[in-house]
N, C-alpha and C positions, 0 to 999 in steps of 0.2 A: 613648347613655344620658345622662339629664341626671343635672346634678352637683346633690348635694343642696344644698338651700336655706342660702345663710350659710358653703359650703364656695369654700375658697380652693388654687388647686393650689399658689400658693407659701405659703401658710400650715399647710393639709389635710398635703401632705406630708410636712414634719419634723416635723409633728405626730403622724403614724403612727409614722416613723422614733424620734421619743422616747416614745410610749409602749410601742413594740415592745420597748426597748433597756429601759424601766423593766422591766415584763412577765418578762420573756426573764433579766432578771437577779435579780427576786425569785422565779420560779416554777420557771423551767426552762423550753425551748424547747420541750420534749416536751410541757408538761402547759397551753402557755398556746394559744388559737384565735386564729383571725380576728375569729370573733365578739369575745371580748374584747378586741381591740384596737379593733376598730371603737367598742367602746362604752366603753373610756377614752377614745375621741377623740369619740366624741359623732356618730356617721355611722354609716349602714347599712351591715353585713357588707359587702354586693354594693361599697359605694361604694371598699371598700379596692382590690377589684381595677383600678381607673384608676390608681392609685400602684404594684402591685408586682402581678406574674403570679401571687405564691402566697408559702406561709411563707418557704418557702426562700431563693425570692430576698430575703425579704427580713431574713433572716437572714444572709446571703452579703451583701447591702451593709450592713449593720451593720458585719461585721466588716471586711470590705474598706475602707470609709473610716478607720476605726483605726489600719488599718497605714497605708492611704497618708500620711492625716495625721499619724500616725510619723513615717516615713521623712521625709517633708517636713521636717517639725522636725526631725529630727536634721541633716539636708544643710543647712539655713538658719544652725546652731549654728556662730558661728566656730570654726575649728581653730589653734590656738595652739600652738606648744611641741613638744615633740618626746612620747612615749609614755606618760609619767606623765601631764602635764596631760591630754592627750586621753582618758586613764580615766578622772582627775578627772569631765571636765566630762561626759561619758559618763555615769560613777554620778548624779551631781546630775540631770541632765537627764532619764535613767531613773525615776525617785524622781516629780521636781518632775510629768514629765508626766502620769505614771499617778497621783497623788494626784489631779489633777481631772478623773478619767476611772474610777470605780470601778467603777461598771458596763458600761463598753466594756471593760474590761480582766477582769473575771470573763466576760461572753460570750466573749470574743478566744481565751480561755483551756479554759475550763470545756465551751465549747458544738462545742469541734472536731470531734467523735463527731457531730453531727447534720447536717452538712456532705456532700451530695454528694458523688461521689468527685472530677468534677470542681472542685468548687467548693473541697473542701481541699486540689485542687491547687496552687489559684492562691492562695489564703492561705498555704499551705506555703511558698509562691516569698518571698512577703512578709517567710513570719518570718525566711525563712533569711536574706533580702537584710539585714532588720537583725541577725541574727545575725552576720554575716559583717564588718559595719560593726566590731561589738566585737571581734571575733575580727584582724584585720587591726590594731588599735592591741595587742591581746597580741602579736600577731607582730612587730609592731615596736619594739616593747619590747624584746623577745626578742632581736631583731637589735641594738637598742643597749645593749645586755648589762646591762638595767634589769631586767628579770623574770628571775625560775627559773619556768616554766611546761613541766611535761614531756608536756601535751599542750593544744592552745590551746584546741581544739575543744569537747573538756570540761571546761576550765577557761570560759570563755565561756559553757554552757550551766550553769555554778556560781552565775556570778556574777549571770545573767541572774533566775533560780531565786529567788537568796537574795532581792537588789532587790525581784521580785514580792511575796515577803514582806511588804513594809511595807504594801499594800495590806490586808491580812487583819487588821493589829493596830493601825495607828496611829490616833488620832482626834483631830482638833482639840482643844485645850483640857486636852491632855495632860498628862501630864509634862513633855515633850518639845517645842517649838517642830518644825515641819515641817526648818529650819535646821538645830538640833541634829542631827533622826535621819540627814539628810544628811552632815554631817560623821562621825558614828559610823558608820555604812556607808561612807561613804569609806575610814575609816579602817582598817575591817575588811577591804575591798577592797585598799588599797593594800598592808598586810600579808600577804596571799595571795599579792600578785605576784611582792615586792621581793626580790631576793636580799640 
């Protein structure tokens, strides 16, 4: 099949990928087409399928690049200090990275329900892998008799929880500097744990 006129595969493609991800987080994945996406990118329906087999996949690498580029950044994040700092930088970094990801972080979240069964398997893996990242600095806390935490598992999906939070309410130009809400959620964090 030829590629439409003025179409670039390395340009064409994250160009579907961003307007999928704009789409997908103002509408819902249910109610947005191919057709729409083909034509905030300016290409014929037919031309999307050279980039992605169908919605799905291409909702499934949506969300999949999210967490991988997660996880990435968190494992690149030095680890300093014994179990407080590591929560420290944990909250801040939670915070910092989903504040420029609003819309990968509402599909990540919001669009799990539309996800093949395989396909929210291996997103599953993802959350849990960073799930477990946090959950292993309360454990170790725990063990350096830093926290009172009487179950990590669900203190971990608390803390996880609240952080998402700051995506739904904050906005530039605030009250609040991005800095501020970070130290206030720290703060609020660290008081959760601390014995």
């Amino acid at each position: 099949m030829a590629r439409t006129q003025g179409s670039h595969s390395g340009i064409t493609g994250p160009r579907i990928s961003d307007a999928a991800l704009r789409l997908f987080a103002q509408h819902g994945y249910a109610a947005v087409s191919m057709r729409q996406i083909a034509r905030e990118v300016g290409v014929q329906a037919g031309a999307l399928y050279n980039y992605t087999p169908d919605k799905q996949s291409l909702l499934f690498r949506l969300m999949e690049s999210h967490m991988t580029e997660l996880l990435a950044s968190w494992r690149d994040l030095p680890r300093d200090g014994g179990a407080l700092s590591q929560l420290e930088a944990f909250t801040r970094f939670h915070i910092r990275f989903h504040m420029r990801r609003p819309d990968a972080v509402f599909i990540a979240y919001m669009e799990l329900r539309n996800l093949s069964p395989d396909n929210f398997t291996s997103i599953e893996s993802l959350r849990r892998e960073y799930e477990t990242a946090l959950e292993m600095i309360l454990k170790q806390g725990v063990s350096e008799g830093v926290f009172v935490v009487p179950d990590t598992k669900i203190a971990t999906l608390a803390v996880i929880a609240m952080l998402n939070g700051v995506n739904t309410w904050y906005r530039s130009g605030g009250r609040l500097s991005l800095d501020e809400v970070e130290t206030t959620y720290w703060e609020m964090v660290r008081r959760a744990m601390v014995s």
